[in-house]
Legacy VTK file of the C-alpha trace (Angstrom):
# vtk DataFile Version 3.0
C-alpha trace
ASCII
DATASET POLYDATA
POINTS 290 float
0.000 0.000 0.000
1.039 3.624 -1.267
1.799 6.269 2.056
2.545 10.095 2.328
3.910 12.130 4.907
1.687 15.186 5.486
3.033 18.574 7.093
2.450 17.288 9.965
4.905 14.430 9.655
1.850 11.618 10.106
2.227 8.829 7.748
-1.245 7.982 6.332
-2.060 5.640 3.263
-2.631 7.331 0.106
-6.468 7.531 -1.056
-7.168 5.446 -3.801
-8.654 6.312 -6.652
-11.375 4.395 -8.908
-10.936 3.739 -12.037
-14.002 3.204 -14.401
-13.760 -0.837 -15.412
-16.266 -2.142 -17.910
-18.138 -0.839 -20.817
-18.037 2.194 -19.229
-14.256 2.579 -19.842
-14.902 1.961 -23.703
-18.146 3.277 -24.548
-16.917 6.913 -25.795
-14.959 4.831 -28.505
-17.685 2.851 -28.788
-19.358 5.935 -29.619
-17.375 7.799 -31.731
-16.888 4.680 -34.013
-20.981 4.125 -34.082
-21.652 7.569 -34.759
-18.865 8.390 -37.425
-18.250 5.031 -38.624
-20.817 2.423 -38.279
-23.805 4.983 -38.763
-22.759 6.236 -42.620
-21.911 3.144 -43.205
-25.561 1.450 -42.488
-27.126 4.363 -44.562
-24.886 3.351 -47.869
-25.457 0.142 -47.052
-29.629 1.137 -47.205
-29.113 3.447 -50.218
-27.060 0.670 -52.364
-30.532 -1.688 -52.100
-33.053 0.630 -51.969
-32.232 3.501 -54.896
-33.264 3.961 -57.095
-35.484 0.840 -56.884
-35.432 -1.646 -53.686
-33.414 -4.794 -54.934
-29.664 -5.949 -55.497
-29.833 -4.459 -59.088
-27.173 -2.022 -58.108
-24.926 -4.675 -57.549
-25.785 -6.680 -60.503
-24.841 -3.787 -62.801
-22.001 -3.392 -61.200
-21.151 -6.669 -61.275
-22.687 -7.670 -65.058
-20.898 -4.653 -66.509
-17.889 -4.920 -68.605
-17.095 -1.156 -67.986
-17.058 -1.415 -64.637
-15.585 -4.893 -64.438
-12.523 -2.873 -66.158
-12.386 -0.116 -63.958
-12.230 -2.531 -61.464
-9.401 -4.310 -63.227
-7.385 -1.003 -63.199
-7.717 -0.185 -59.502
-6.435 -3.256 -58.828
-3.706 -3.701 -61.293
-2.544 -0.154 -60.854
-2.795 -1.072 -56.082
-1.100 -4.124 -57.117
1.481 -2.365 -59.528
2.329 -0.045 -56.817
2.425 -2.479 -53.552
4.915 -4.525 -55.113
7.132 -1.337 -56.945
7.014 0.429 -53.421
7.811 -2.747 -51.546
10.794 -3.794 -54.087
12.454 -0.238 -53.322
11.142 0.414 -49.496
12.471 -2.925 -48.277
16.556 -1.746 -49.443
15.553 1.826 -47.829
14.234 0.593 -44.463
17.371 -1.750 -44.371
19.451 1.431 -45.075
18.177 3.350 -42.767
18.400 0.386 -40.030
22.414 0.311 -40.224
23.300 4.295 -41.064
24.485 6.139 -38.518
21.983 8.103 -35.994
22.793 11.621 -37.721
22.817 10.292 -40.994
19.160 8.423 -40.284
17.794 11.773 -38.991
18.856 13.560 -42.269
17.014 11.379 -44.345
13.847 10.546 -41.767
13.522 14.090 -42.147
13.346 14.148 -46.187
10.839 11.153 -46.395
8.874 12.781 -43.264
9.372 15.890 -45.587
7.738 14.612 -48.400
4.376 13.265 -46.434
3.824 16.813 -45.468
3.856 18.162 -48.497
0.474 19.288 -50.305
-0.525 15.549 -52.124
-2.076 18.044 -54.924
1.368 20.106 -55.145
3.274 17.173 -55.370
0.938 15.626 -58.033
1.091 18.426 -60.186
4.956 18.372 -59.774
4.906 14.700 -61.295
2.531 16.131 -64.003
5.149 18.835 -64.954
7.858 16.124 -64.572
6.494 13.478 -67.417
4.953 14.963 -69.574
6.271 15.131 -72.667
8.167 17.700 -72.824
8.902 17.563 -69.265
12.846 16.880 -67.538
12.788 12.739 -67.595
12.256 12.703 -71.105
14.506 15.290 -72.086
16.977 13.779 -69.907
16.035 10.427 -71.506
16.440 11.723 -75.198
19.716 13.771 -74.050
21.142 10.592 -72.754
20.432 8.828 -76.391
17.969 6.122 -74.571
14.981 7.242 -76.609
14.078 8.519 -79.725
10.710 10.102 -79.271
9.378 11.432 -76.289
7.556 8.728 -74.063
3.836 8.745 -73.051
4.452 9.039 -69.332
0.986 10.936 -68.446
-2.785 10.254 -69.088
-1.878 6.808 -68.495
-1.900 3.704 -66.096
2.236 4.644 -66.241
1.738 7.575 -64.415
-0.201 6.356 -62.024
1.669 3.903 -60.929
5.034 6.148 -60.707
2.833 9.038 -59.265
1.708 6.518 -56.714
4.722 4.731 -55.996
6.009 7.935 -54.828
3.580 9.001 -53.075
2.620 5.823 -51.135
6.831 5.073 -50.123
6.963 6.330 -46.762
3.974 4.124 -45.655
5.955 1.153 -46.458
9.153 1.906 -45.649
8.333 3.400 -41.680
6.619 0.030 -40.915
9.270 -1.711 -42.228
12.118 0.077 -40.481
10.525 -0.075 -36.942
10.629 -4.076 -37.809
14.252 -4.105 -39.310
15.414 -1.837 -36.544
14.214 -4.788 -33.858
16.117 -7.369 -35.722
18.707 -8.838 -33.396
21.641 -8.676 -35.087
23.355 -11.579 -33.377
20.878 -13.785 -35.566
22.622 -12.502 -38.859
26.066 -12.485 -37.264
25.225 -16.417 -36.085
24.174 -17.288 -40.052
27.088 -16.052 -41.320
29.282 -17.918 -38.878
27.430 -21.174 -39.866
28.444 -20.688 -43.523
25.590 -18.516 -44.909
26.744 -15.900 -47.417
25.018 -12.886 -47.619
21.702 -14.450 -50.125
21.409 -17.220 -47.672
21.095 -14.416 -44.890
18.932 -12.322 -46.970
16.684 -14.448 -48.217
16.802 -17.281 -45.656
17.250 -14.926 -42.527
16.380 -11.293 -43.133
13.234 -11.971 -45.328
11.052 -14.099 -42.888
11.753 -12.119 -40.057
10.755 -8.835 -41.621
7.576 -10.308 -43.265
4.607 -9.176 -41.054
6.670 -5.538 -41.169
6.189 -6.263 -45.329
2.696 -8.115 -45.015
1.932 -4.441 -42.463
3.022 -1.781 -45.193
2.174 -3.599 -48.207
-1.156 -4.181 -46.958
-1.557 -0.423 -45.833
0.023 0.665 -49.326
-2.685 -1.781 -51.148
-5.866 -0.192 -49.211
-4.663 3.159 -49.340
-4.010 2.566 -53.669
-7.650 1.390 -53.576
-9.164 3.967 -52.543
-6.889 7.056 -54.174
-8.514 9.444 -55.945
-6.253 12.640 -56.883
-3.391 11.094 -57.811
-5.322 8.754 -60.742
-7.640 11.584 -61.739
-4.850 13.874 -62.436
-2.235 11.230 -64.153
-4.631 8.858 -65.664
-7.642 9.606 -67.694
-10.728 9.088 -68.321
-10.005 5.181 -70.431
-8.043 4.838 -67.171
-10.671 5.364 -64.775
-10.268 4.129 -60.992
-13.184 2.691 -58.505
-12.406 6.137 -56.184
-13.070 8.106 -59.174
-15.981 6.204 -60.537
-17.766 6.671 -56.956
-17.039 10.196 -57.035
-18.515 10.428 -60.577
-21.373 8.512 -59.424
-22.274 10.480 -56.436
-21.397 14.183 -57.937
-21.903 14.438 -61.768
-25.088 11.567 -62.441
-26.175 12.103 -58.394
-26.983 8.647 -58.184
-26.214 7.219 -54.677
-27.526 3.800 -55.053
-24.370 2.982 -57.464
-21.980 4.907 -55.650
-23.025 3.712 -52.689
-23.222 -0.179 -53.996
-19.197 0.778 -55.428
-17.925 1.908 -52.121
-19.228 -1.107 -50.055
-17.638 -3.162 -52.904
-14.520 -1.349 -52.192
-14.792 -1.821 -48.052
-15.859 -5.040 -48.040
-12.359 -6.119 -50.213
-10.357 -4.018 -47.862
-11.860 -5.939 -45.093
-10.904 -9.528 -46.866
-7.799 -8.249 -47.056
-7.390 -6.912 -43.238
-8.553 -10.064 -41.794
-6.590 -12.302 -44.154
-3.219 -10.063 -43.196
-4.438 -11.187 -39.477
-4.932 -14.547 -40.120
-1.270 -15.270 -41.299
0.957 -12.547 -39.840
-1.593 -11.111 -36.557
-0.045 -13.555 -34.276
4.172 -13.571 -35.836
6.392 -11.858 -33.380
8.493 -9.175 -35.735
12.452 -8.574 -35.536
12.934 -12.378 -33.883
12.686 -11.298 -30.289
LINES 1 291
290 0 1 2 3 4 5 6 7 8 9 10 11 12 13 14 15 16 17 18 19 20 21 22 23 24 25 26 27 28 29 30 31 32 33 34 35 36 37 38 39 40 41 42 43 44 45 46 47 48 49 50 51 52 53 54 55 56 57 58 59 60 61 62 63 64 65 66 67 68 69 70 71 72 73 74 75 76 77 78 79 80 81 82 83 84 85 86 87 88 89 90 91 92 93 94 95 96 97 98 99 100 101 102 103 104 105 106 107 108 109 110 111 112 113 114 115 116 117 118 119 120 121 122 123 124 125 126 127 128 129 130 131 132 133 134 135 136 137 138 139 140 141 142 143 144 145 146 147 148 149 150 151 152 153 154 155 156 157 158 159 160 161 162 163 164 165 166 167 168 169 170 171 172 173 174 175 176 177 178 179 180 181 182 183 184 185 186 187 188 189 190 191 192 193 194 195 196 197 198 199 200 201 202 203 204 205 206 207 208 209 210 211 212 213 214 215 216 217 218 219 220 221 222 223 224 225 226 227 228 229 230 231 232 233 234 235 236 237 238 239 240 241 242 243 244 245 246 247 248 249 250 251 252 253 254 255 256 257 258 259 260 261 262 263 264 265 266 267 268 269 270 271 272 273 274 275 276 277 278 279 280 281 282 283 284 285 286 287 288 289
């Protein structure tokens, strides 16, 4: 038991103080979620089957479309496209930034944290000025002699995916560092002693101990590429049309909620799947080998 010594110099036990146990502790989450989460969520949910006519036709047009069924096939080549592009150069940052020295790491935390707080429209536009045709990577490419003709870098799935890529980086490569970072590394030092050469430790030591710090960012990088709409909007085109931008088309230019809303439950209801299979295979993995 806790004591204190008043001004008096009597020692007396400390009062104790009651903490709220229960549902009570939880219910202003509870709360917050229902009301901003669960709530507009229900009332999509309603709108999807009931406008403009009460039924699953919504989802069958969605679904029986072959417009739709390729704008679908774009969002998810172009999240695909871009979780495994982000994850093939975050993975050799994050291990870079494990080993550098402190000052060194600071310098460049502060560039990547840098470019997250910069305007996503700003830097968008930036990439816009950057391939277009007549922009500096293909002048640089034709001034090197690589290419002949200037390269169609904009208005297409291309720039999507490097406007992406570039944009979505730091949420891949933060997770992964914070699981690199906790990597013993004894446990490399031991492989190498047994004979492994630096593949065997990559691929047979690094690898599965930073997978749910991979399985974490690519999954974040995939959700978050679902669901991006200024990016694709400004880089892409109209023949390269994303599910983001097809709800927003829905919802603002034909003003017909039923489809939008039937598209964006579509859209959650993937991002779900993909949540719970993420914790099905890597919830329970203890990252960095510890």
């Amino acid at each position: 038991m806790s004591t204190y010594s008043d001004a008096s110099g009597i020692i007396a036990p400390l009062p104790k103080v009651r903490r709220k146990t229960g549902f009570g502790a939880v219910a202003p989450a509870f709360a917050f979620v229902g009301i901003f989460f669960i709530v507009p969520v229900a009332i999509l949910l309603l709108r999807s089957v009931l406008e403009p006519v009460p039924g699953l036709g919504n989802y069958a047009q969605l679904i029986g479309s072959v417009t739709y069924l390729k704008i679908f096939a774009n969002t998810f080549i172009v999240s695909g496209l871009v979780t495994v592009i982000s994850l093939a150069i975050g993975f050799p940052v994050a291990w870079a930034l494990a080993i550098m020295p402190g000052r060194l790491t600071s310098v460049l935390f502060a560039i990547l944290l840098l470019s997250m707080w910069t305007n996503l429209l700003a830097r968008t536009y930036a990439w816009m000025v950057l391939l277009q045709r007549t922009g500096l990577i293909n002048k640089m490419l034709m001034g090197m002699g690589l290419i002949d003709q200037p390269l169609a870098l904009v208005n297409n799935l291309t720039g999507v995916t490097i406007g992406m890529t570039y944009i979505m980086l730091p949420f891949i490569i933060l997770p992964l560092y914070g699981v690199i970072k906790k990597i013993d590394p004894s446990i490399l030092q031991a492989a190498a002693l047994c004979g492994a050469n630096r593949w065997q430790c990559l691929t047979r030591v690094l690898l599965p101990l930073a997978t749910p710090g991979m399985a974490a960012g690519a999954l974040m990088v995939f959700v978050m590429s679902l669901g991006y709409f200024v990016t694709p909007s400004l880089l892409g085109g109209t023949a390269n049309m994303m599910l983001a931008e097809l709800i927003a088309q829905f919802v603002q230019s034909l003003v017909n909620w039923g489809m939008g809303g039937a598209a964006a439950l579509v859209l959650l209801v993937v991002t779900l799947s993909l949540y719970a299979v993420q914790l099905r295979f890597f919830g329970n993995q203890n990252p960095g080998g510890r």
